[in-house]
N, CA, C and O of each residue as an XYZ file, in Angstrom:
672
protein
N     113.925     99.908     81.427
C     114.259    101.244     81.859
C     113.545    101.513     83.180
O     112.327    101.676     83.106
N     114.076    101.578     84.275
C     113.537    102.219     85.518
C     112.431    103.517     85.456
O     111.250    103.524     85.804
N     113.398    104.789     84.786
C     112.832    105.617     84.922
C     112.472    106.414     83.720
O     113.066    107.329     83.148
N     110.654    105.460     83.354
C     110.412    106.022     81.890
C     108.995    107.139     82.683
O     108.713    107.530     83.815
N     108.300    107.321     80.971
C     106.887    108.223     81.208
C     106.241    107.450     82.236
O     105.728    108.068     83.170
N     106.185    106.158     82.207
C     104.898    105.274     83.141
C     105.516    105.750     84.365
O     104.824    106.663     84.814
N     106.578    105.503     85.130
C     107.087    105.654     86.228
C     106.373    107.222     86.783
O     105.840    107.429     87.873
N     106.498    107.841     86.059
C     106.243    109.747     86.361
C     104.498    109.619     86.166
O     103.882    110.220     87.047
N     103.699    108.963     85.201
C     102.275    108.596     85.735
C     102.288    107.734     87.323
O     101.605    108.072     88.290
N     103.300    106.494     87.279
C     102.512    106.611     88.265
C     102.815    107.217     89.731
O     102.055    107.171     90.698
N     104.456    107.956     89.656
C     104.119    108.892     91.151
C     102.910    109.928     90.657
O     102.298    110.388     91.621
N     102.434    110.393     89.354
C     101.261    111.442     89.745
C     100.400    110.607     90.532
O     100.074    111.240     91.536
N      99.722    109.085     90.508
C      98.505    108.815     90.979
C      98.765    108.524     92.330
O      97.805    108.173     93.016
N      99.929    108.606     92.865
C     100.258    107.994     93.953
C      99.864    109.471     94.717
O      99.176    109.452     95.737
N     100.316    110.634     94.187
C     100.029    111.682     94.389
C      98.810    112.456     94.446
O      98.506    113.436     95.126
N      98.149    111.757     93.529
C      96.375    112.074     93.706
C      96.059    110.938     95.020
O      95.237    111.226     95.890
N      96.571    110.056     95.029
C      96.060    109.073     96.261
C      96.048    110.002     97.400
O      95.074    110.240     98.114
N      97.262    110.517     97.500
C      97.222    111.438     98.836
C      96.523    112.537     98.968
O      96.238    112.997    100.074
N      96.067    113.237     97.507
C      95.381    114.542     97.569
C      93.921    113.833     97.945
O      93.328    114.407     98.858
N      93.483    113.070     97.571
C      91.863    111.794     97.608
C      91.884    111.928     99.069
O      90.900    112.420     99.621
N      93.087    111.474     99.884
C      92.869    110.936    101.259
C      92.814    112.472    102.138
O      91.940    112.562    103.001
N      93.488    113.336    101.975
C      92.822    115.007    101.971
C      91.908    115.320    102.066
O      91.433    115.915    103.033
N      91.366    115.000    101.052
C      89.866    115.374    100.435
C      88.909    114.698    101.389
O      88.255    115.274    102.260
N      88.906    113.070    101.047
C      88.361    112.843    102.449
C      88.168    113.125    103.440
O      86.984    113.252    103.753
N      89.071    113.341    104.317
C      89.529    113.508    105.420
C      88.615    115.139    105.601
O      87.700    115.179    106.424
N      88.872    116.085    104.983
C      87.908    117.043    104.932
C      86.408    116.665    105.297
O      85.714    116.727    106.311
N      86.215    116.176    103.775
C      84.551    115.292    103.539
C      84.171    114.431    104.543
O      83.235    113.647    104.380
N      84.823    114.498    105.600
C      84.473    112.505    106.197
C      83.759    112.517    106.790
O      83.623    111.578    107.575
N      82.608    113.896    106.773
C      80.724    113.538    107.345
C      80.408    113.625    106.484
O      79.280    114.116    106.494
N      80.930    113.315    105.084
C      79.802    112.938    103.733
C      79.943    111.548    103.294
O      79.050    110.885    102.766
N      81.484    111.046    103.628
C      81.770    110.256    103.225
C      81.199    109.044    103.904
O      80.597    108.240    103.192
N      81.318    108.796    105.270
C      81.032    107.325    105.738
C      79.491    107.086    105.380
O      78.891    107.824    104.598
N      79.059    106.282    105.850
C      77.339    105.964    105.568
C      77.118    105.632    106.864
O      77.811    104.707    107.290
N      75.852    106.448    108.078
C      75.666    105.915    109.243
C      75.143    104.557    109.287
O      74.945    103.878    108.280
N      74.915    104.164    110.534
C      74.152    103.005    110.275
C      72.327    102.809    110.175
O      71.410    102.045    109.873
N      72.678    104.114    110.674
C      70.580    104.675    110.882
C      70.482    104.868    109.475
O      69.269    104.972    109.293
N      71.255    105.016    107.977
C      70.638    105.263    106.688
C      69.265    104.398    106.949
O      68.866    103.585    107.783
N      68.952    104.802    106.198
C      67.455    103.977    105.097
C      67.829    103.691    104.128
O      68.830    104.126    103.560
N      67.046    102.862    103.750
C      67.090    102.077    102.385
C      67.173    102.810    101.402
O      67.336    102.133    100.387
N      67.112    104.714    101.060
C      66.628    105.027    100.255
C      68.437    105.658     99.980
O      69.176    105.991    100.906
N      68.807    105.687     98.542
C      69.868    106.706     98.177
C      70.252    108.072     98.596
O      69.814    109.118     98.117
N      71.335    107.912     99.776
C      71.353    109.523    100.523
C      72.492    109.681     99.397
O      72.647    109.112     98.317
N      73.272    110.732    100.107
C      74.117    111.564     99.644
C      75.482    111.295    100.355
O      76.475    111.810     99.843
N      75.572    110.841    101.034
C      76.864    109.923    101.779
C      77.415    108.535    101.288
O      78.590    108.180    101.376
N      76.283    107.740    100.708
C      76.167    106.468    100.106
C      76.777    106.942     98.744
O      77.656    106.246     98.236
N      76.359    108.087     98.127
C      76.880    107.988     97.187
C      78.252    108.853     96.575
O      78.753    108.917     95.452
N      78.592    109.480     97.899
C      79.908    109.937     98.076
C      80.982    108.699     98.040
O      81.954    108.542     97.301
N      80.470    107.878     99.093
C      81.284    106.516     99.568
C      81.335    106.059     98.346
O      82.346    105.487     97.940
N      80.313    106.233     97.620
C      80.723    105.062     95.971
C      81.504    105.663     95.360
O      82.374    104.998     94.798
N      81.524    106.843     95.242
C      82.706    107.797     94.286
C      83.913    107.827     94.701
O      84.934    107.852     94.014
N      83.784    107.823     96.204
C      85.257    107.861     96.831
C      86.050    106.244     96.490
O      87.108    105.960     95.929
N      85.068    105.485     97.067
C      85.888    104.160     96.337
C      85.910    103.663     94.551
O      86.607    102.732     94.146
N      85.206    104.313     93.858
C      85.810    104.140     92.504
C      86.675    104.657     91.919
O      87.239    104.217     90.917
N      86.987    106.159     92.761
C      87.980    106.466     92.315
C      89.145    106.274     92.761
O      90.147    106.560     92.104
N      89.183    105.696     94.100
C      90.386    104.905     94.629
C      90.521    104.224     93.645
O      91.229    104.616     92.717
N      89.757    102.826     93.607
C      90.159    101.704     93.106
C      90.341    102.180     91.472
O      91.182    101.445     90.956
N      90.033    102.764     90.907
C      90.349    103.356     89.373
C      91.611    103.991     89.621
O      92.183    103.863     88.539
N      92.572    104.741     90.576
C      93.465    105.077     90.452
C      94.488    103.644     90.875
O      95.529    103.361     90.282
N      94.015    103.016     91.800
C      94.814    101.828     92.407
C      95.233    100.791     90.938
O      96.233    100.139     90.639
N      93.919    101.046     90.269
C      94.038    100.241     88.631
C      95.135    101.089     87.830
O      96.163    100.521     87.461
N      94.957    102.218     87.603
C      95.687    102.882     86.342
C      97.254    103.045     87.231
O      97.960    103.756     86.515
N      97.951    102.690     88.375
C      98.967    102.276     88.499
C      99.304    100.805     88.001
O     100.424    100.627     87.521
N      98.417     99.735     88.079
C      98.955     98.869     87.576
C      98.842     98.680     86.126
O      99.656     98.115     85.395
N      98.105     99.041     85.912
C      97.579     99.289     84.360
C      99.202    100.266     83.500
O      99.120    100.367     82.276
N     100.097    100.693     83.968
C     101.174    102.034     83.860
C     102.229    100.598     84.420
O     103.396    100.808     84.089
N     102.076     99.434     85.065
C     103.116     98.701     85.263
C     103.165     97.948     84.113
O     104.218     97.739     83.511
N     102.086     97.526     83.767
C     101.867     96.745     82.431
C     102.275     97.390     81.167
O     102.438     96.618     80.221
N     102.557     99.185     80.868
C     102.920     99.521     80.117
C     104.489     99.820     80.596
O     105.275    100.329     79.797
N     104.732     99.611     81.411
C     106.400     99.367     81.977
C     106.978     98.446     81.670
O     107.979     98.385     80.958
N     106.391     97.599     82.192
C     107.140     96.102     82.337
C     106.351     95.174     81.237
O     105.124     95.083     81.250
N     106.982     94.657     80.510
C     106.471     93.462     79.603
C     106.424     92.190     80.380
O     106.044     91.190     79.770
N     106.788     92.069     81.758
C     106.871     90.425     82.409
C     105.747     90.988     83.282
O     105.584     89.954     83.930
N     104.894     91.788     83.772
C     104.063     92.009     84.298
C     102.312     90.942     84.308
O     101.327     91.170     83.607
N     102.425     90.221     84.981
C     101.289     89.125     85.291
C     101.979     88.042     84.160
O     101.261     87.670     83.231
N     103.052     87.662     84.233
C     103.879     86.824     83.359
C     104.788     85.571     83.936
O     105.292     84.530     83.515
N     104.668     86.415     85.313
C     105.242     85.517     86.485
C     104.609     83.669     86.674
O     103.434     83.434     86.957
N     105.707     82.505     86.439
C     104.378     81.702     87.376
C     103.297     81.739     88.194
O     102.111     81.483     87.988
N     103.957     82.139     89.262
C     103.563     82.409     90.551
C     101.586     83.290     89.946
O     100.497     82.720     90.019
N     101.756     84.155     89.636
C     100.889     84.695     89.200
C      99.107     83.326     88.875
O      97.894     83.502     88.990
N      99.683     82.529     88.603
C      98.574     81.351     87.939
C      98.246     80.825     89.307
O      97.430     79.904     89.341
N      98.781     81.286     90.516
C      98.612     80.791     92.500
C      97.886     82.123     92.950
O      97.067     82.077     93.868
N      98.158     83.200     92.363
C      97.657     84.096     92.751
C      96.373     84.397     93.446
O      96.164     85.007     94.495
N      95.192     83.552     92.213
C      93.608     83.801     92.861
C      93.982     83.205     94.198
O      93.952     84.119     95.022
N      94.352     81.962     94.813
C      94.788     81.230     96.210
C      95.524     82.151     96.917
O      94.798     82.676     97.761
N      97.087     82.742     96.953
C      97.851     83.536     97.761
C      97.154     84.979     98.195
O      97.385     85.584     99.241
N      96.406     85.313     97.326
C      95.929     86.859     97.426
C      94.834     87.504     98.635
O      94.839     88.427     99.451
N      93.872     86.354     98.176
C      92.728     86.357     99.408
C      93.338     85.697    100.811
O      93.022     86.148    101.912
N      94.182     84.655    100.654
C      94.665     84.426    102.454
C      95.641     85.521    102.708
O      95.627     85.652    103.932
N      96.681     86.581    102.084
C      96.956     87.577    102.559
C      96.242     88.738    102.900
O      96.611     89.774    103.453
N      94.933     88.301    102.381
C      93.796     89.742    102.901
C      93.281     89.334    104.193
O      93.234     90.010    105.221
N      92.941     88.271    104.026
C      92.602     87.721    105.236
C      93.283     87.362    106.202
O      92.700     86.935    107.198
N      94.555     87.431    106.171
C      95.373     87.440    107.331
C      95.581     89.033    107.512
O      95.567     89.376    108.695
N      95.796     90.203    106.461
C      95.668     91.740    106.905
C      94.361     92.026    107.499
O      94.309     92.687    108.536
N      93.209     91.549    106.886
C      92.285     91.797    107.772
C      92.114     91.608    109.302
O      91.435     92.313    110.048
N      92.930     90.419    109.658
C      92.987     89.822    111.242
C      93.896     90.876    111.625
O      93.469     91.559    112.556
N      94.922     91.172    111.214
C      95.886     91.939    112.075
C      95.351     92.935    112.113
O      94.857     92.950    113.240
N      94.985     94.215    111.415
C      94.286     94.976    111.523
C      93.459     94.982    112.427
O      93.846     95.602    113.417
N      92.358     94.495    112.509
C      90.998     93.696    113.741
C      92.003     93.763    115.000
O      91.341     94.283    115.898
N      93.338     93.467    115.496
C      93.730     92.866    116.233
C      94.680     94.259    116.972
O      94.812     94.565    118.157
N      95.278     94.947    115.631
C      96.420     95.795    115.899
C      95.165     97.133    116.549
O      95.013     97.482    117.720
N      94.574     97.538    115.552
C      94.206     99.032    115.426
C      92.461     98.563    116.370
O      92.320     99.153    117.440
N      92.028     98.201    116.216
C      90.982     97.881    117.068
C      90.753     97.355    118.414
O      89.891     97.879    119.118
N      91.215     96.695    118.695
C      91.018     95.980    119.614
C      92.788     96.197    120.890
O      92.947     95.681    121.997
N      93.648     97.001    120.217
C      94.802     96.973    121.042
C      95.440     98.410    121.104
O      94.679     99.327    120.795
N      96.769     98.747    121.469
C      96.946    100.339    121.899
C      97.022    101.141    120.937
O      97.075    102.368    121.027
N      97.034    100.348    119.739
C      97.490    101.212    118.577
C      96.383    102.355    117.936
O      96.688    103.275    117.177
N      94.522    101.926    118.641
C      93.755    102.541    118.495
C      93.634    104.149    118.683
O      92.851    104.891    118.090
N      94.289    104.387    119.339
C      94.856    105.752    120.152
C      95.516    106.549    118.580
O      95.115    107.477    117.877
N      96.425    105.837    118.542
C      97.623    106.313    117.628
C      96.180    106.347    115.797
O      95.802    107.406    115.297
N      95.989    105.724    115.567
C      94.956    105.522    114.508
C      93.979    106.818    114.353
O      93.759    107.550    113.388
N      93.451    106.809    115.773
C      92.272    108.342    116.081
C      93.062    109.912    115.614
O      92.549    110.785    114.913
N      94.420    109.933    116.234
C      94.866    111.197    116.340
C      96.085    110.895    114.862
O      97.209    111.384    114.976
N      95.907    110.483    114.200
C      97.051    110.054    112.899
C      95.924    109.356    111.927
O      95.900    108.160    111.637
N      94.790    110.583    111.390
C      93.854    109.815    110.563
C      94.407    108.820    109.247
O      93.955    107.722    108.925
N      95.527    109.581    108.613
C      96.069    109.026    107.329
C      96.899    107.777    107.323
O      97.641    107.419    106.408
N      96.699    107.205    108.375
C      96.807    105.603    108.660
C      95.626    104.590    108.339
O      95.550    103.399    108.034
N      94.590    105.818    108.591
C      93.317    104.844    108.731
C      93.153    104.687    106.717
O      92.890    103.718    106.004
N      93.481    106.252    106.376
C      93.463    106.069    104.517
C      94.145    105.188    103.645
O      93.744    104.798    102.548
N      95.588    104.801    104.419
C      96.491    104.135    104.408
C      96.068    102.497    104.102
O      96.529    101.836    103.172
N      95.263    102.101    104.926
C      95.079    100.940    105.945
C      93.684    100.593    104.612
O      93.531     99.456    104.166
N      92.739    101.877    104.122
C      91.872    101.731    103.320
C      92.467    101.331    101.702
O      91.966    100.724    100.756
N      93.334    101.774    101.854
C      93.986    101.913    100.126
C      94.902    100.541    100.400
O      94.993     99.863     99.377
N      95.379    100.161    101.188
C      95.825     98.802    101.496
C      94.693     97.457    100.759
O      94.712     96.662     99.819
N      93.760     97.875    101.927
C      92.510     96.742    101.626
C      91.888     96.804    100.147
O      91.822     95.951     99.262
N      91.461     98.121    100.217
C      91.214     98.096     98.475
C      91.600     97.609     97.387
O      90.850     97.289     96.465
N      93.268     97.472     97.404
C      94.500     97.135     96.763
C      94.351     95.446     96.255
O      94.259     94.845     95.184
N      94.392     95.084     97.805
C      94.114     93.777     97.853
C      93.080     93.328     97.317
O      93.270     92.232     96.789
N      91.644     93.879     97.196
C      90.642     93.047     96.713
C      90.528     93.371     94.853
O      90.007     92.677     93.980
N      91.053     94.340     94.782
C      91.316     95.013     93.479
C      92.486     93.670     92.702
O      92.458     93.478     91.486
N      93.244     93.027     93.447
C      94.240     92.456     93.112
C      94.039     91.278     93.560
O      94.968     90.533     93.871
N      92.748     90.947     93.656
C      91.997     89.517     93.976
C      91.328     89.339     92.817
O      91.592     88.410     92.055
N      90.505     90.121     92.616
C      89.773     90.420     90.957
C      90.999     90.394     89.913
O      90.704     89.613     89.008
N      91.870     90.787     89.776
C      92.440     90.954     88.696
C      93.747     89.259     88.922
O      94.457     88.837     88.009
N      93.695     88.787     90.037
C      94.195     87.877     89.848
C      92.975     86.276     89.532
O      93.139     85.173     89.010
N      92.097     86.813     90.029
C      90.694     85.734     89.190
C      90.486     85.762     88.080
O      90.223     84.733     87.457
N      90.561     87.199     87.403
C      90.538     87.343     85.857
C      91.649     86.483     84.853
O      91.480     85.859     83.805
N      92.816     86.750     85.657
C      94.235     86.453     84.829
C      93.664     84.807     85.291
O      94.478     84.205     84.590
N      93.027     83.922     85.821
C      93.493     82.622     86.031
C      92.403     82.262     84.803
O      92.694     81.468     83.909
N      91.023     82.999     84.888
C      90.234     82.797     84.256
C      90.301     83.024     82.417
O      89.878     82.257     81.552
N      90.899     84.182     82.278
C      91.190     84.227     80.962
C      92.660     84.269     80.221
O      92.908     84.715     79.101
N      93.627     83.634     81.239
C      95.043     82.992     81.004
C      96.058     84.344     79.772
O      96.810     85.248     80.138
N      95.669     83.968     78.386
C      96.593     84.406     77.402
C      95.588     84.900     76.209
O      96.017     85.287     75.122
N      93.867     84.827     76.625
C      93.145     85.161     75.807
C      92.902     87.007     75.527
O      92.496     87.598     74.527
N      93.277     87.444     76.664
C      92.890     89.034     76.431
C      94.501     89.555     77.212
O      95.156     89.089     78.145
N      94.633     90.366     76.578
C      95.924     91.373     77.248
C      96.256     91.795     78.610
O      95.209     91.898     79.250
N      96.986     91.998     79.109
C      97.000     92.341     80.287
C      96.480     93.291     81.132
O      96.175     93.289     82.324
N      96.433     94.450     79.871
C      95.672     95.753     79.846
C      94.394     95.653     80.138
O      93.748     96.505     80.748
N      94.048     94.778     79.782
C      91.872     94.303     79.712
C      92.447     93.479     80.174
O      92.959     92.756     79.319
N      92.705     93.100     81.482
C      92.777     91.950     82.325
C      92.941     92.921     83.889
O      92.649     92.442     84.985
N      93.495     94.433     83.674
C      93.856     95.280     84.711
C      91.976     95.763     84.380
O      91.032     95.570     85.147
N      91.952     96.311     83.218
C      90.413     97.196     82.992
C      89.385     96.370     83.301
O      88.461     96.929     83.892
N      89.235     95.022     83.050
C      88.518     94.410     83.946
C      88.291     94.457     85.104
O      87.216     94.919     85.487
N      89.024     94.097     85.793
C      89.307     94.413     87.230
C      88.869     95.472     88.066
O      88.225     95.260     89.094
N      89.146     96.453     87.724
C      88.500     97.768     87.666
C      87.355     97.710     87.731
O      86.830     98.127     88.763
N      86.580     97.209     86.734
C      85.034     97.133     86.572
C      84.689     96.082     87.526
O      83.790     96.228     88.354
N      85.099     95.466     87.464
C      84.274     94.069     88.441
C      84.439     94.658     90.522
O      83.680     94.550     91.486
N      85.748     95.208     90.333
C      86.182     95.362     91.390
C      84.843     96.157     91.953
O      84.137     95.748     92.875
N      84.644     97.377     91.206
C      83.809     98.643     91.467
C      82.462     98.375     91.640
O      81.776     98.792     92.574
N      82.051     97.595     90.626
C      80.543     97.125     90.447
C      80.609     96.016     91.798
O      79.748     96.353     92.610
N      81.104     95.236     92.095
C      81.146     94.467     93.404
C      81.086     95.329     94.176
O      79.952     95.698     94.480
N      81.909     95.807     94.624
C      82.026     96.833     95.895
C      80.386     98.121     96.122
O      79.884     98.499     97.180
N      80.026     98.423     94.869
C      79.091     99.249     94.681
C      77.716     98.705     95.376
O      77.098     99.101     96.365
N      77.504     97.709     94.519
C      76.514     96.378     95.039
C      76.298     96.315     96.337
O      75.277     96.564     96.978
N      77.634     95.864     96.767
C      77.771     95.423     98.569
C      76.804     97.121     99.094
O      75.610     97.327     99.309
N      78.079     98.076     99.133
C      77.171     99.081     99.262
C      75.930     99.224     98.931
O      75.396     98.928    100.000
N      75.435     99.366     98.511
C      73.816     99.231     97.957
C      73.142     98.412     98.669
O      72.030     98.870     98.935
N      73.342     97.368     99.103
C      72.805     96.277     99.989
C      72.932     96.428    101.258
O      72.102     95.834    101.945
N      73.608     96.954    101.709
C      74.046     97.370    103.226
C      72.546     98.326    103.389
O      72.309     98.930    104.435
């Protein structure tokens, strides 16, 4: 069925995605972390952690809403190539990006059109969110559900990302 309950969850989160990137966009001298922080837990650091868990927790409970859609969902061959295909498409978005919005005219267009830059964030997120959850699926194949193979993901994704932050 195309158009069941999961479908209508997930335009709501797609819809909180955009109200998040709002919100930001408001917040966005709480949100970034300068580079003069200190070592010690400000209040920006830990905006930035909330803002990205709850990205990546909404970026999850869409796929997590595909898995209650679709029964062929991470069922695919292809899927068992995944941990390999996933990270060289980040890493080739990462270059273009570096290449397009930084370094060429499009920087202009990026400054005065912030919700490209949210865009461009929920992109990357996506991807590493869907790097984790394609390491999980290679790692634990047919032993845990797909559901706790998305909720994993989630967790590992967040607690990684948190970490990095923290270490910076």
């Amino acid at each position: 069925m195309f158009f069941s309950r999961w479908t209508l969850f997930q335009g709501f989160i797609i819809t909180l995605l955009v109200v998040l990137a709002f919100m930001a966009d408001i917040f966005k001298k709480d949100i970034g972390i300068p580079f003069s922080s200190t070592n010690a837990i400000n209040t920006s650091m830990l905006m930035t952690c909330l803002f990205l868990v709850v990205t990546i927790g909404l970026l999850s409970l869409l796929m997590y809403f595909q898995t209650k859609k679709s029964g062929t969902f991470l069922k695919h061959r292809l899927w068992d190539k995944m941990y390999i295909i996933i990270p060289v498409v980040f890493a080739i978005s990462l270059v273009v990006v570096f290449i397009f919005f930084l370094a060429g005219p499009l920087s202009e267009v990026t400054q005065s059109n912030r919700w490209i830059v949210y865009v461009l964030i929920y992109y990357i997120l996506f991807l590493i969110n869907a790097t984790v959850l394609a390491i999980i699926h290679k790692a634990k194949q047919n032993t845990i559900s797909n559901e706790n193979k998305v909720t994993y993901s989630f967790i590992w994704t967040s607690l990684g990302l948190v970490v990095v932050i923290f270490m910076l």
